[in-house]
N, C-alpha and C positions, 0 to 999 in steps of 0.2 A: 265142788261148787254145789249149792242146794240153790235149786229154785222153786218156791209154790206159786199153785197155780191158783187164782183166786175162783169158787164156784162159775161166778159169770163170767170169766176167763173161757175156763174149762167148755161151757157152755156153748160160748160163741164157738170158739176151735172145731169142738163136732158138729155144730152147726154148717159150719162155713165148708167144712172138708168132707161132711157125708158122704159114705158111699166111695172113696180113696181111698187109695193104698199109698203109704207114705208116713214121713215122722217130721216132726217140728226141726227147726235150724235155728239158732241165733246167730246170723252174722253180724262180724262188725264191717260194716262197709266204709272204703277209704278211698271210693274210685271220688277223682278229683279232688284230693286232698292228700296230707300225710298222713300217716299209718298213725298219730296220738291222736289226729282230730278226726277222727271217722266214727259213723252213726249207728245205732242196733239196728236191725233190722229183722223181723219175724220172717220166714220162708218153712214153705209147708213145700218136701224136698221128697222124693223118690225113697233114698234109703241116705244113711249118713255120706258124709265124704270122707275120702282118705286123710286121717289126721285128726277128725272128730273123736270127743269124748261128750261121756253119756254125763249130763248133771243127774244126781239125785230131785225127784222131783215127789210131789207128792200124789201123784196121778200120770197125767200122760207123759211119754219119754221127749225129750227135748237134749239137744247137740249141740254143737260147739268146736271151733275149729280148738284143739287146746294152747298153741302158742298165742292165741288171743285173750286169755280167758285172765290173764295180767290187767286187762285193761276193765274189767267189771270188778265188783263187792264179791266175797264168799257166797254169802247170803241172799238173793234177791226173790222178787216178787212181778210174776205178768198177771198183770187186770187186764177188766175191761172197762170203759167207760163209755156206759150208755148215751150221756150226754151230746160225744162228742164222735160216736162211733169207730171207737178204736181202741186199740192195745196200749199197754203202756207196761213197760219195764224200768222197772226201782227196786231202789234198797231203801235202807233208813236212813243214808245216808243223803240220795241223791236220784234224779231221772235221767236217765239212759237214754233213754224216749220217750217223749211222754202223749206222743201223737203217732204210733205204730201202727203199720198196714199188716194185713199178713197177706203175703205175696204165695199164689201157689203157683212152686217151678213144676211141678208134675206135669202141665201142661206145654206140648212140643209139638 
C-alpha cells in the first residue's frame, strides 16, 4: 500500500503533534456497524499495534492494521483541507473520508 502525504497534509500533522512521540494509525473503524461499513479514521498512536504494517509513504510513517488494508485502494492520498479544517483520505477512485479528525491516542 502507498500513501502520499500531501505538503499541507504533512504540514498540519507536525503541526498538530509537535513536540510527541508517536506514529500516524489509519483505522478503519466499525464500532456500531459491520466490519464493510466502517469509517477511516486518522489516530496519532504511541508506537504501532500488533498486527500493523508500515505503508510506503512519501515522508512520514503511517500504519495500518493489515487484515484491513482489503477494504482501501493500493494507491491513496491524505490532504489537508484548509477550507474545512481537516484531513481527508482518497484515491482516484473514491473518499474514505473526506471530513478526518486526527485523533491523538497518546494522550491517557
Amino acid at each position: 500500500m502507498r500513501i502520499t502525504i500531501t505538503e499541507a497534509a504533512e504540514k498540519k500533522l507536525l503541526e498538530r503533534t509537535a513536540g510527541k512521540q508517536g506514529v500516524f494509525r489509519i483505522e478503519y473503524d466499525t464500532e456500531n456497524c459491520c466490519s464493510v461499513n466502517g469509517i477511516a479514521v486518522l489516530w496519532f498512536v504511541r508506537q504501532p499495534y500488533e498486527g500493523d504494517g508500515k505503508a510506503e509513504t512519501n515522508g512520514l510513517p503511517v500504519f495500518m492494521e493489515k487484515s484491513k488494508e482489503i477494504f482501501f485502494d493500493e494507491e491513496m492520498t491524505i490532504d489537508f483541507k484548509e477550507s474545512k479544517g481537516c484531513f481527508q483520505l482518497k484515491s482516484r477512485n473514491q473518499y474514505f473520508n473526506p471530513s478526518m479528525s486526527l485523533i491523538d491516542k497518546t494522550k491517557k
